[in-house]
N, C-alpha and C positions, 0 to 999 in steps of 0.2 A: 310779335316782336319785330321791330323794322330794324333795318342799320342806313346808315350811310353812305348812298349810292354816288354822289357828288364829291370827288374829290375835295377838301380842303385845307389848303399850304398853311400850317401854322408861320405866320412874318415873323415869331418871336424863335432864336435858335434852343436848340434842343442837345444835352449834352450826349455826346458820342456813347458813353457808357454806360447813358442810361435806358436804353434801346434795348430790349430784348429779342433776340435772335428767334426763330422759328425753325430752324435748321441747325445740323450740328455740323456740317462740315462745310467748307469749302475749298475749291482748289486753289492753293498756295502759287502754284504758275501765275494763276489768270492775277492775284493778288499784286502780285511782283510786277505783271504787265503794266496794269493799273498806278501801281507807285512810280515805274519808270514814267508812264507820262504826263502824272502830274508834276512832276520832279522838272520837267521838260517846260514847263510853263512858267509865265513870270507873275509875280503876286497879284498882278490886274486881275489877268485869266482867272489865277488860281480862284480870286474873290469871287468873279464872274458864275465859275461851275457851281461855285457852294452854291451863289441865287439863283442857280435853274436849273440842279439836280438837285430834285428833294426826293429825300426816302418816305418811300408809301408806308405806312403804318394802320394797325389795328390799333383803335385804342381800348384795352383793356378795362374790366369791373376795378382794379385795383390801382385807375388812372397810369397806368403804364402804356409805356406805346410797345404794339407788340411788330417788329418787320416784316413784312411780309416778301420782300424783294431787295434787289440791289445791294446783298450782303456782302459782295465782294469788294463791293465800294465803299459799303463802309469799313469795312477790313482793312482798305487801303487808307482812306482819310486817317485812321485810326492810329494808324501804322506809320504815316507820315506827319505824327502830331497834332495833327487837327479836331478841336476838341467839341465843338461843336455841329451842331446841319442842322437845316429846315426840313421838315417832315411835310407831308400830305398826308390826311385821314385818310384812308379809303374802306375802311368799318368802324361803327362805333359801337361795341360789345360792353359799355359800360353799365347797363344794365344787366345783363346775363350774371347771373351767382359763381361767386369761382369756381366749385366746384361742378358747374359747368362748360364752363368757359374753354378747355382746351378741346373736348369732345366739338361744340361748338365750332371751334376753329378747325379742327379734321373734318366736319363735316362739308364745309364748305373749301375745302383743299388751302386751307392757308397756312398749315404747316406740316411739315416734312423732317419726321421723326427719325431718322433712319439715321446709321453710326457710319463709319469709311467702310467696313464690309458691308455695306447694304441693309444691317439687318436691323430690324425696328422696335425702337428701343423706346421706354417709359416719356410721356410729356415730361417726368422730373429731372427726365438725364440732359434734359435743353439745354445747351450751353446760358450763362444769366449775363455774358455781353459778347459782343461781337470780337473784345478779344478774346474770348476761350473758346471760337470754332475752330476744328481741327482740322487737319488739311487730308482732305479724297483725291490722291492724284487720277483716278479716276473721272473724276467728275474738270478736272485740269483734261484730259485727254478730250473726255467729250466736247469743252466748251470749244477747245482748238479746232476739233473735226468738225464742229459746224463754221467755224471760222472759215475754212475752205472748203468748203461746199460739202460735205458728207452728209448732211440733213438740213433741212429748213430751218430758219428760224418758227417760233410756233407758240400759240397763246396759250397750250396747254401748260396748265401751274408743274413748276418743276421737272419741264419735259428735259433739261438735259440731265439731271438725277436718273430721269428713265432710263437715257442713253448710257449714265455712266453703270449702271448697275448691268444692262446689257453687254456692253464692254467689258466688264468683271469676269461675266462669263467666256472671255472670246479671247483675252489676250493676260498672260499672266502679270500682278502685281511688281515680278522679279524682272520683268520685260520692260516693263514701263518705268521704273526705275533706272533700270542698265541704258536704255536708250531711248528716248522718251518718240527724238523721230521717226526711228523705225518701229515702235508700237504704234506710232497713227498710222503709218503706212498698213499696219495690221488692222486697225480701227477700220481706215476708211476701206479696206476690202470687204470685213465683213459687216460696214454700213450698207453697203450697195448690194446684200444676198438678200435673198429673200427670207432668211433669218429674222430679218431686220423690219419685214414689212409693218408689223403691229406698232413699232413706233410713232410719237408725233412728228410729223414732219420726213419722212421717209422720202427720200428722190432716189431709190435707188433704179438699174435699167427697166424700160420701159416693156411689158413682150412685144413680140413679135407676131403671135397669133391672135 
């Protein structure tokens, strides 16, 4: 079985809701960021981004494109009326049998099962569009904390899910709601412990020995 190692940008648009999610949450903050600065832009721009942010997609046995990335983007486009985007293949699983096809896609880390408590939930409970991901403020905390240096950016698939579920453990849900700043300030302490080191992308202090 081979797939699709070549990126390529479907030129014809693809409708926003017909996109299947691979992930069930995202964080609503980063979403909201996202609208703010498209909102900021004039129709040029706006046209400009839709031709040169395209959403990476698996294409599925059942001709569906399955996302693999940039769902908070499309969350946003979504969310700001925009009914269409141009996709990139980056697998083509259309041969693979459905019923094997989501194994498939776990195997090769291209989806990321897991519910806002972290914990891992059926391929079936997949959100079926990008509007029905639910919001991880968690996964909002982490994306911030690497915004300001608390960890690298890093290729590992879903390394800030890793972070947000680490965060889970470190700083309570009731905190990061009451105050979202002063839980990164708890974030980004216990990024930099040695807690922390197993994550991708880890900068925290250097020893001394």
């Amino acid at each position: 079985m081979t797939t699709t190692n070549a990126r390529e940008p479907r030129v014809h648009p693809v409708p926003i809701l017909s996109l299947r999610p691979t992930q069930m949450t995202v964080g609503m903050r980063e979403v909201k960021e996202k609208r703010k600065r498209w909102r900021e832009h004039g129709k040029k721009k706006q046209s400009d981004l839709l031709g040169t942010h395209m959403i990476p997609v698996v294409h599925g046995p059942d001709e569906r494109y399955y996302v693999i990335d940039h769902h908070h983007l499309g969350r946003a486009l979504h969310d700001e009326g925009i009914k269409e985007v141009l996709v990139t293949v980056v697998g083509d699983l259309r041969m693979v049998e459905r019923e094997a096809f989501w194994g498939v896609m776990d195997n090769k880390r291209w989806v990321y099962p897991y519910d806002a408590k972290g914990e891992r939930r059926s391929f079936r409970d997949l959100p079926k569009s990008v509007a029905d991901l639910k919001d991880d403020p968690f996964r909002s905390l982490a994306g911030e904390l690497r915004r300001m240096g608390g960890f690298a950016k890093d290729t590992t698939p879903f390394s800030e899910f890793l972070w947000a579920d680490f965060l889970r453990r470190k700083v309570s849900r009731k905190a990061v709601d009451a105050n979202f700043d002063s839980a990164l300030e708890k974030a980004l302490s216990a990024a930099k412990s040695k807690d922390a080191v197993y994550l991708p992308g880890w900068c925290g202090p250097a020893d001394d020995d």
